[in-house]
N, C-alpha and C positions, 0 to 999 in steps of 0.2 A: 253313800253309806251313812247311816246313823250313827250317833256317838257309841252306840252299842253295837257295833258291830254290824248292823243285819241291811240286808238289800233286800228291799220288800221286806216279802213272809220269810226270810232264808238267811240263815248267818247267823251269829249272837256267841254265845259265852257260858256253855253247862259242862261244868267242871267241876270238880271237888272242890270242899273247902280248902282245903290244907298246900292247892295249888293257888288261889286267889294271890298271896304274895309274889309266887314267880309270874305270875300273869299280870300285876299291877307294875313292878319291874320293867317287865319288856315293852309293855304298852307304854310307859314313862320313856324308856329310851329309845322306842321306834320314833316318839314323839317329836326327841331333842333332835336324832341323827336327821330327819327332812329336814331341819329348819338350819342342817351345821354345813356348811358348806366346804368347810377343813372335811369334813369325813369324806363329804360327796368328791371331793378330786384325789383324794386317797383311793377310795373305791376305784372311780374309773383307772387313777394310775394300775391299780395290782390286774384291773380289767384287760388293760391293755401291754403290759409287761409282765405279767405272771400268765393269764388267761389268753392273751393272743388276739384280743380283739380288735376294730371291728371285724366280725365275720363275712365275709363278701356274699352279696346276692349273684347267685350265678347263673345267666343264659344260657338253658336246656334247648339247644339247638336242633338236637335231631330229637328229641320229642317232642318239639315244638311243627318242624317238619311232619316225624310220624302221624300226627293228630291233624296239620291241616287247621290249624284252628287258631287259640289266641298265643301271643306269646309267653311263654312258660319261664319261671322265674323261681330259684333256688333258694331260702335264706337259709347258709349254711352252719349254722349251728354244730354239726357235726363236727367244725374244724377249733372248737374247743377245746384246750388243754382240758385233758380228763375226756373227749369225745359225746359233749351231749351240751345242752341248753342246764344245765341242773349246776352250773360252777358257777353261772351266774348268783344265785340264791345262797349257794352252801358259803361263799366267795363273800357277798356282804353278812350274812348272821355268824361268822364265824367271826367277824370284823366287830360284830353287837358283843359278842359271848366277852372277848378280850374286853371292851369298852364296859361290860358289864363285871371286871372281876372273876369272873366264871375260868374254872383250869380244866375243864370237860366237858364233852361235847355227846349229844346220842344224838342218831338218827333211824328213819326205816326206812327200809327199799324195798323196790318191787324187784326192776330188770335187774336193779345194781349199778346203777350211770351216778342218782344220789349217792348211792353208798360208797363206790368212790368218790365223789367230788369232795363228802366230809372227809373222808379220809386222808387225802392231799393238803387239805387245807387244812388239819389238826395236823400236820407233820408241818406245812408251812410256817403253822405260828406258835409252833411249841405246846400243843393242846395233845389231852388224853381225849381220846374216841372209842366208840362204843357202837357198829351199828346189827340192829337187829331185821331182819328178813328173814320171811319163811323159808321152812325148810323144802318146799316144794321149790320155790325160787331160788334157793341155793343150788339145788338139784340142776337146776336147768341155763342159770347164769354162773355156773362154778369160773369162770374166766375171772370175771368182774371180784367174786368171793375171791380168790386168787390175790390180785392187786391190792385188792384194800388191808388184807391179809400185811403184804407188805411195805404198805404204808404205814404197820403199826397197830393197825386199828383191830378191837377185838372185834369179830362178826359171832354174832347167837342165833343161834337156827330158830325158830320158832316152830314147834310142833303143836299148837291148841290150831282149832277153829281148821277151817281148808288150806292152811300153814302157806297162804300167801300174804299181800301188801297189807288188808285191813288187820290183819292179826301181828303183823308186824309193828302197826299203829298203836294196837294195844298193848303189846308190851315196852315201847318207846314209852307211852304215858304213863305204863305204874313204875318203871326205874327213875322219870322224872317227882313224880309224888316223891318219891321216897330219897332224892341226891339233887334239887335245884337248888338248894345253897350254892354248890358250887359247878351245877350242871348245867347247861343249855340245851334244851332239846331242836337242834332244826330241823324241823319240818320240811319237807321238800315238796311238796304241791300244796299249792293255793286252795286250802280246804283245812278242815280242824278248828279251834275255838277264837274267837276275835283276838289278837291282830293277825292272826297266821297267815288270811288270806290274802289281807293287805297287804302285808309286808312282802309274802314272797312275789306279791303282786307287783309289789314298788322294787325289786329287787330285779326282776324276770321282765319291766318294760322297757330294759335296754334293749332287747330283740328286735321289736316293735319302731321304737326310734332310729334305731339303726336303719332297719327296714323301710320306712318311708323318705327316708331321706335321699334313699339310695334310687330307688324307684321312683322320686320326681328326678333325680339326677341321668338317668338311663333312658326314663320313656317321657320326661318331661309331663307326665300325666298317673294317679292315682291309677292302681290297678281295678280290677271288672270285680274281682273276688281272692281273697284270701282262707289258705284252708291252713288246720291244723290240728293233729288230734288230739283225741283228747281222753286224758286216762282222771287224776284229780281237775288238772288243768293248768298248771303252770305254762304250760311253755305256748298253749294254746291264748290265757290272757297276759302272755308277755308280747308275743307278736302281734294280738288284737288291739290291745288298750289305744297304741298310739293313731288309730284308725276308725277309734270308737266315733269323734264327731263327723266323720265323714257319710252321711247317709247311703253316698252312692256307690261307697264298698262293702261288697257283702262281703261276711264273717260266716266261714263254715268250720264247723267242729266236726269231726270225723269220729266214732266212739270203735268202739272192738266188737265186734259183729259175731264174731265165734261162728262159729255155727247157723247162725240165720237167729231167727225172733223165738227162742224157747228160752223160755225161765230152769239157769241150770248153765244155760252153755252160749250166754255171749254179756258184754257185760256195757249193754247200750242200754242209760239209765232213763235219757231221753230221745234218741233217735227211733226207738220201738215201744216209746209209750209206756215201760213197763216200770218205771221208777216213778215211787210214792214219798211223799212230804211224811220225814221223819227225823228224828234226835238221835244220832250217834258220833260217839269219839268226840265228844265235844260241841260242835253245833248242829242246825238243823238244813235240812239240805232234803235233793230226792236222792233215795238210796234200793234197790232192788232189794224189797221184801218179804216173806212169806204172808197170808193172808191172817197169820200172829203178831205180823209186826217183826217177824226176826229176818235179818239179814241172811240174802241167801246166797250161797257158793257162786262165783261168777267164773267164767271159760274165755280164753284168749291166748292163741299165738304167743303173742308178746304181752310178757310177765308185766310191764309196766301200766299199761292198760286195764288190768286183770283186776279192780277194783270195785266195791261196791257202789259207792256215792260220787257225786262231782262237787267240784265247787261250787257253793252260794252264792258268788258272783256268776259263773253261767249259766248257774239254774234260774235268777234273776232275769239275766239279760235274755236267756233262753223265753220266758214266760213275755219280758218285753218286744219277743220276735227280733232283736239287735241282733243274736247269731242265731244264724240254723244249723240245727244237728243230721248229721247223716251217720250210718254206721257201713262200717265195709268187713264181708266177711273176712274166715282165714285162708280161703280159695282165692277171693280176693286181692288177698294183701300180698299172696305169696305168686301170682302172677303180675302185678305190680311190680313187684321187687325183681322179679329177670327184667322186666321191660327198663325199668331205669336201670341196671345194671348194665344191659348190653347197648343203650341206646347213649349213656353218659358217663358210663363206665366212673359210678358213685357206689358205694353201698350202705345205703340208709337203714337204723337201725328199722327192726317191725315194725316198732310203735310209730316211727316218724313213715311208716309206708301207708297206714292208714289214711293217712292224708292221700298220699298218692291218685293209692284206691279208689278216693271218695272224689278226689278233682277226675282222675282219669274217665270216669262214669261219664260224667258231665262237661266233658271238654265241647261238645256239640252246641251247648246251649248260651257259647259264649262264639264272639265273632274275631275275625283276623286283627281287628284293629284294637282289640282287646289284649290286656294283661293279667295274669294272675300270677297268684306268687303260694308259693307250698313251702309251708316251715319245716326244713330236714333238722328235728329235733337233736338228734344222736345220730351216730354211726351205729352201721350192723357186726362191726368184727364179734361183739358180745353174741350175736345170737347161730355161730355158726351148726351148732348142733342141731339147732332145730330148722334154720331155714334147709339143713341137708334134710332133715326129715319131713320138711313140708312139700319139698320135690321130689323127694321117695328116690332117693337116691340111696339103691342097695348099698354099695361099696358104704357107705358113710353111717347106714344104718348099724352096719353089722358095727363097726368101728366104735359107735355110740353104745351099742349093747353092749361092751365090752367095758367102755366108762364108767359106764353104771353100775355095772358087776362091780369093776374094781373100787368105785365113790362107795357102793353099800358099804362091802368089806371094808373099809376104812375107818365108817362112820361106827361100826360097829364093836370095833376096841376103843371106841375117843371118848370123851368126858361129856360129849353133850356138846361140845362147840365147835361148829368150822374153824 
């Protein structure tokens, strides 16, 4: 990384003027917190006595059987206080906002795993919270909207734009313009304007660490390949980073496949070629475009995924061929997810099935004496409404009709806010 932010062509710092001060701030104290090591074992403390860490790598036995192939290897992220990889991040910048004076906190979500983990953790440390997700995504992770609800936290629907993550993004950054005096905005994927990626990056490589330590401990040997999908990309370079000098692990990124390779309906920036080098939300990165340059609607299963752009660090390493991108559709993902269900009786949230997906594909191309290890980002209890309706499961469909009916009516005498 450059003093500026950027990796290669990709990264940097296009922002308004008026944020330049909370951007000079956080960069000054991401700076101080690497070098404090009072903070570093405060961190780990609240990691491993608030958050429950470390996560255990767990051996997928009968899928390991089922496949015939290499040994299958779990990092369970899932077993998370809060249920996801994302309490990591919200867990130390929450940790920044207090060390920086700040009495509030914004955030945005896609699935809602972020928007609880700030939520918890602005109730943990005495912090006002604020997170904003589309209202498409409220719609569809109403569970999550739910929780964070009662941790306090105000949730704002966002209706502009296709009222998911990237529009959520946007309005996280004009409440920041207008309240960093006394606000912190954290970001929750590794992406947005320098330090954001770093940080969440420096924040999200306990996964990683964890993970390799565990896996010379178990197989006395570096696994064949590591997968992890990937929506901005946090939880995909938390597990990577610690694996980066290892030549002889590959790095797969899994993307949200949607639908197959149509512009519209899947939201793989780089695994279907169709994301172009462009400037939004603050840095520059590839982002799926119209041929105006305007950012265009993306489709995905899982809300978290459902993004336009990835990080400037994969789309780096991606161009340095370090990871390879694959995408798995939603037929995909959602025949993955019975197959680890009945075979490990786990339930991985969508976004962490992608991964699945994308190892399951290619279990052939790896041998018995081989390892691989799949990041279970999150848990799926968040998405029960939709994996019933990805299995078409009438009883549950009707059930959902019913929710929705009664979420409109609801929505429709309220103020405008979950």
């Amino acid at each position: 990384m450059s003093a500026n932010g950027y990796y290669g062509p990709y990264g940097g710092m296009f922002i308004p003027e008026i944020l330049f001060p909370a951007f000079d701030e956080l960069k000054a104290t991401f700076a101080d917190i690497q070098q404090d090591q009072i903070f570093w074992q405060d961190y780990q403390g609240y990691l491993a006595t608030f958050s429950g860490r470390p996560t255990p790598l767990t051996y997928a036995e009968r899928l390991t059987a089922y496949f015939g192939g290499p040994r299958v290897y779990m990092k369970r992220e899932d077993l998370n206080h809060s249920g996801a990889h994302k309490l990591n991040n919200a867990l130390g910048q929450a940790m920044l906002a207090k060390r920086m004076n700040k009495t509030r906190i914004i955030a945005e979500t896609g699935a809602g795993q972020h928007g609880v983990a700030t939520a918890l953790v602005a109730a943990k440390f005495g912090l006002n919270a604020t997170v904003y997700m589309g209202s498409e995504d409220v719609e569809r992770q109403y569970a999550n909207v739910f929780w964070m609800k009662r941790f306090g936290a105000e949730v704002v629907p966002v209706e502009t734009g296709s009222r998911t993550l990237k529009d959520a993004i946007n309005a996280a950054l004009r409440d920041w313009a207008a309240s960093f005096e006394t606000t912190h905005y954290v970001l929750g994927t590794a992406s947005g304007p320098h330090p954001f990626p770093a940080l969440v990056t420096f924040f999200q490589a306990i996964i990683g660490n964890e993970t390799r330590e565990q896996i010379l401990r178990l197989e006395g040997k570096l696994p064949k390949r590591v997968y992890a999908c990937v929506g901005g990309g946090s939880n995909a370079l938390g597990i990577f980073k610690a694996f980066m000098p290892d030549e002889d692990v590959e790095l797969v990124g899994v993307e949200a496949g949607g639908e197959g390779p149509m512009v519209g309906k899947h939201a793989a920036r780089i695994a279907y070629g169709q994301g172009k080098i462009g400037i939004a939300q603050g840095y520059k990165s590839l982002f799926l475009q119209d041929e105006d340059g305007q950012m265009v609607e993306t489709y995905s299963l899982a809300a978290g995924l459902d993004y336009t752009g990835v990080s400037p660090l994969l789309a780096h390493l991606s161009e340095r061929k370090r990871v390879r991108f694959e995408a798995a559709t939603n037929e995909e993902v959602v025949n993955a997810l019975q197959l680890v269900m009945t075979k490990e009786g786990i339930v991985p949230a969508l976004e962490s099935t992608h991964a699945f997906a994308g190892a399951f594909r290619e279990m052939k191309q790896c041998s018995e004496g081989d390892s691989i290890i799949i990041n279970i980002s999150g848990r799926g209890d968040k998405d029960i409404f939709n994996i019933a309706e990805g299995v078409r499961d009438e009883e549950w469909k009707a059930f959902i009709q019913r929710k929705h009916t009664q979420y409109q009516q609801s929505r429709s005498g309220d103020s405008g806010k979950a």
